[in-house]
C-alpha positions, 0 to 999 in steps of 0.5 A: 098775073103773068104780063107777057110781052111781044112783037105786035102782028097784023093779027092784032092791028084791031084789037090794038086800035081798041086798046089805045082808044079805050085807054085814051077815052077819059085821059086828061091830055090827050087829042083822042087821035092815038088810035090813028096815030099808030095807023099812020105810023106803022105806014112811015119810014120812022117805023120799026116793027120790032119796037111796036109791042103787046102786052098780053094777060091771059090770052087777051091783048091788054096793052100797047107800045110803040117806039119810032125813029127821031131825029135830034137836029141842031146847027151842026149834026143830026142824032137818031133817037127813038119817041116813046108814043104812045104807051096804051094799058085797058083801063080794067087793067091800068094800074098793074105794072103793064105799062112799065113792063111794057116800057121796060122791055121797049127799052131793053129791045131798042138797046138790042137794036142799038139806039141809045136814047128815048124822047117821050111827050108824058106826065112828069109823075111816071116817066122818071121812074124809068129814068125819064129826065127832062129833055131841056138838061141835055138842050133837047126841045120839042118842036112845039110848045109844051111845058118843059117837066112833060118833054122827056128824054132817057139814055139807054146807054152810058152816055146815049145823050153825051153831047146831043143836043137840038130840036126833035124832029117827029115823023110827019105822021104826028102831025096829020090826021089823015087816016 
């Protein structure tokens, strides 16, 4: 199977609404609002096209990634980071790699375009393969509960969290339902 991977187009805004709501249809955790999440996000200033990825398997869109802009606030200073969410694979095609190649290339274009490190909300059973620790070591937190093995953080560079530290700061867009 040939995974090909590039930058989403307003050509695949629908098919890639039906691809994040079919993978998220029987997850275990989830708010069953991914689909709109990735709606109102390309709308903010968090967004950035060239982290908003497809995943294409014989023609057909397969699978989906989007990285936003974060910031990393503490008392003194501010770090732009970037949020892993969501990553979307079919479920007939869940299982095959499409997910951490789309991961994979998210990580090498986000190096491209200079950030340094990626936060991500997910299971703690996938994430650290492609070098996802939890964010608590650096003295990251989320800005809401969540268990401490699920709030991720990986640098993309030899010291992309050197002395980072603070609370995420999420675009509004995660927290709104509006469509």
């Amino acid at each position: 199977m040939k995974i090909h991977i590039r930058q989403e187009n307003e050509a695949d805004f629908d098919r890639v609404y039906e691809v994040v709501q079919m993978a998220f249809h029987n997850a275990e955790h989830t708010d069953h609002d991914e689909h709109n999440l990735i709606n109102r996000l390309r709308k903010s200033s968090a967004f950035i096209p060239e982290l908003s990825l497809v995943a294409v398997v014989d023609d057909e869109v397969v699978g989906h990634i989007l990285f936003t802009r974060v910031e990393i606030i503490n008392a003194n200073e501010s770090h732009t980071a970037l949020a892993l969410a969501p990553v979307s694979v079919i479920p007939a095609r869940q299982g095959n790699g499409i997910g951490g190649t789309l991961i994979l290339e998210g990580h090498k274009i986000a190096k491209e375009l200079g950030f340094t490190s990626v936060i991500v909300l997910g299971h703690p059973g996938y994430y650290p393969q492609f070098g996802y620790i939890p964010a608590s070591k650096f003295g990251i937190t989320a800005p809401f509960e969540v268990p401490d093995e699920a709030f991720m953080a990986c640098a993309l560079t030899l010291n992309g969290l050197f002395n980072v530290s603070g609370t995420v700061q999420y675009a509004k867009e995660f927290f709104s339902k509006a469509k």
